[in-house]
N, C-alpha and C positions, 0 to 999 in steps of 0.2 A: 576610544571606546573599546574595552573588552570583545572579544569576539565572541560570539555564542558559544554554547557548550558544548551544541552537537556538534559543532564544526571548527571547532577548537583540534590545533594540533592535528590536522588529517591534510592533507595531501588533496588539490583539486584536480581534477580530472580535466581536459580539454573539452570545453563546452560544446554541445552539440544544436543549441538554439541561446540567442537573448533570452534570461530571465528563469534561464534551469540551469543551476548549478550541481556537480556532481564531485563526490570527495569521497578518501578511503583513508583508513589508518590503520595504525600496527595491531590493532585490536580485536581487527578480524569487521570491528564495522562497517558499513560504508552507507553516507548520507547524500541523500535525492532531495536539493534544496528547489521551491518555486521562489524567484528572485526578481519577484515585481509587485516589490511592498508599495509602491506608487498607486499601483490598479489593483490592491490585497489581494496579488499574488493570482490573478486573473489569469486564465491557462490560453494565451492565443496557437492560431493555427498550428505556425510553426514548433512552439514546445507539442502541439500533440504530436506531431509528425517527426520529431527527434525523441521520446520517451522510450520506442521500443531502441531506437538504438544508443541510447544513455542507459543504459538498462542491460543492455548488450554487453555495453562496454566495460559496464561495473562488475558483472557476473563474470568478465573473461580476466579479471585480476586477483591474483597469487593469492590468497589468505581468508578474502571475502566469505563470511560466514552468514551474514546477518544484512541486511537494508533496514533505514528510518528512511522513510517519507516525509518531511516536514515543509515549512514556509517562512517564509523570511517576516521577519515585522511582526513577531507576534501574531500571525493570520496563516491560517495551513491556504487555502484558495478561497475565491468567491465565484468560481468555476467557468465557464468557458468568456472570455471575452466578449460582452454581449455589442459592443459596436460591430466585430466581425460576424458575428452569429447573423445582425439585421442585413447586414450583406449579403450574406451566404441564402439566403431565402429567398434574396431575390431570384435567384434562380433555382427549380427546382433539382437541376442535374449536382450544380455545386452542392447545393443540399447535402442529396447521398452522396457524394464526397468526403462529403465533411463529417458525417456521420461513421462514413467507413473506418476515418482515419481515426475516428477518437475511438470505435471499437477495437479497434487495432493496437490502441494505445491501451486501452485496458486491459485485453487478454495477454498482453505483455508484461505490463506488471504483475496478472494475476500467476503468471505462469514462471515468472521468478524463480528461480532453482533454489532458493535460500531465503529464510524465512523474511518476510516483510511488516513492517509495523509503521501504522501511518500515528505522527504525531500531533497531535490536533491542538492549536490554539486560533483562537477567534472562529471567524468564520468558515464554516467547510460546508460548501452550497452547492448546489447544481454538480457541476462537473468536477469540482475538489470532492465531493461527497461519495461520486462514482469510483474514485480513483481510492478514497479512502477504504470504499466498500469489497476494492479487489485486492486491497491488502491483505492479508493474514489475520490481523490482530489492529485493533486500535487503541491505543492512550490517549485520553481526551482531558484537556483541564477545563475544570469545574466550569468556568464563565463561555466554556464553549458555545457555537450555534451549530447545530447543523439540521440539514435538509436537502430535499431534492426539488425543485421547482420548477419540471416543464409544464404543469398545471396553471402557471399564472404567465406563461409565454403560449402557451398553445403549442407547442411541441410537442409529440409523439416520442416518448421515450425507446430506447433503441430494444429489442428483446434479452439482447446481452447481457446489460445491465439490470433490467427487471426482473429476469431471474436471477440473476448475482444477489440481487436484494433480496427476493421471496424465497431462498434459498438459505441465507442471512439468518433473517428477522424471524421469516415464517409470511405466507400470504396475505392475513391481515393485518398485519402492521403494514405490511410494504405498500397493501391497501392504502391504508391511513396514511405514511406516509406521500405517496406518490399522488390521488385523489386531492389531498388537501395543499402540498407544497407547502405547509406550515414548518418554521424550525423549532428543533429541539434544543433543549440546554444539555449540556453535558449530562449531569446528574439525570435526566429524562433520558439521554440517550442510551445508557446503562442500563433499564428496564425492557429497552424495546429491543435490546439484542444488539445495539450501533456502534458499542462500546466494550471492551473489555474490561478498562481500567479507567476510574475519574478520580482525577488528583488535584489538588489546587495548584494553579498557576506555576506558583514558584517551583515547585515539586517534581513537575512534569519532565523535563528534558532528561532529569537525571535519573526518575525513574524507568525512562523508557532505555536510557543508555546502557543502566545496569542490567535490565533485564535482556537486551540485545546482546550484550556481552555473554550473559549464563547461557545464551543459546547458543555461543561461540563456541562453547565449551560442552555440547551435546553431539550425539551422533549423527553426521550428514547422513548417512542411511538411514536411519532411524524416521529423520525431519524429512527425509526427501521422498519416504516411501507412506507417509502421510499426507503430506501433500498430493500425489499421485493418487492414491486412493479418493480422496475429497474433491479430486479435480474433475471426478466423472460421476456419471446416473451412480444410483447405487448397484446395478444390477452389474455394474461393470468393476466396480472396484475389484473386486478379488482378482480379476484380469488385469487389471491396473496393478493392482501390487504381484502377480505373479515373478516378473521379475527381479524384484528388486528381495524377494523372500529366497530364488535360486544364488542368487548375489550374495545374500546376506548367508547359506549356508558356507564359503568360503573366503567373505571376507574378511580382515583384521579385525571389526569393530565388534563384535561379537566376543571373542576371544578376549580381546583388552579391556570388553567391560566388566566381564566374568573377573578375569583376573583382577582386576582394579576391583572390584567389591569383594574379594577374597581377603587381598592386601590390604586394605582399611586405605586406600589411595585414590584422588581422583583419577578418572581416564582419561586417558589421552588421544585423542580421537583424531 
């Protein structure tokens, strides 16, 4: 069997949990696989408890420009493990345990130094959907599902994530979404703000590749001092990029892009 695209030709990383694979290649990408197409790629305890440091790990290697987020099996996640979930309630102390650590797991990806794009096929639900929501950008193929469901479990969503969402979307969708735990289709999810980009099937892997590549080839100041800005209240942003603007009066990238649009040449950044 062919190996998938996005993980074609890349280099794997030394795992940090069963069922999270991690991988890099010469092309400045590097891919965040969920690898338990058996339970569609169902996020147990321990992947949430290794993501910030898979995450860690990828961010500390040579070339890395770019992250995809994706899932094995045709299925981005179906979100937290719900066999360990009815355990974890039974006590309430594990509970907030448990809840810490998937926060924990989120603001880690969210805070990625380098853009992140989650690739979405089948189902992206519950806690795939959180994880999608803290990526950067999403590509979604058409037959997608997604949603957020602690509505039909009785769970309490965490503040973290609810604002990640109505932040998102905007308050009433996030409303709607969160209130109902109903799933969207791809093509819905693109109206309500969940989506970036809806491609059909076939199309997906390599649209989001190419596009992860073009950011390879953009300015980390540029991408990092937006990020930074979007990461805070709005009253903070300009505090937020203060730095990265005294940075940018004497860094290279400034300079080489000038010159590279003088020179009719791409930059080299």
């Amino acid at each position: 069997m062919d190996q998938p695209l996005l993980t074609r030709d890349r280099s794997a990383l030394p795992a940090q949990a069963d069922g999270l694979n991690a991988y890099v290649g010469e092309d400045g990408v590097a891919v965040l696989e969920f690898a338990r197409p058996h339970r569609r790629n169902a996020v147990t305890l321990a992947i949430w408890q290794a993501l910030p440091k898979a995450l860690a790990q990828i961010a500390e290697q040579e070339g890395v420009r770019a992250l995809l987020l994706t899932g094995a099996g045709n299925t981005f996640s179906a979100g937290a493990d719900i066999t360990e979930l009815a355990e974890v309630y039974g006590d309430p102390q594990r509970a907030d345990a448990y809840h810490a650590i998937n926060v924990a797991a989120e603001e880690a990806l969210a805070a990625f130094p380098h853009p992140t794009i989650a690739v979405v096929h089948g189902a992206c639900v519950g806690g795939g959907c959180q994880l999608a929501v803290a990526c950067d950008l999403r590509f979604v193929a058409d037959n997608a599902r997604l949603g957020i469901t602690p509505a039909k479990l009785g769970v309490v969503y965490p503040a973290v994530p609810t604002l990640r969402l109505a932040r998102l979307v905007g308050p009433a969708r996030a409303k709607y979404l969160l209130f109902s735990g109903e799933l969207v289709s791809g093509w819905d999810a693109l109206p309500l703000g969940l989506a970036e980009k809806v491609l059909p099937v076939a199309e997906l892997d390599a649209a989001a590749l190419e596009f992860a590549r073009l950011l390879t080839t953009r300015s980390t100041q540029t991408i990092g001092a937006v990020k930074s800005a979007l990461a805070v209240p709005a009253e903070r942003a300009a505090e937020a990029l203060e730095p990265w603007e005294r940075r940018s009066r004497e860094a290279s990238d400034v300079h080489e892009g000038l010159a590279a649009f003088l020179e009719g040449r791409p930059p080299r950044f």
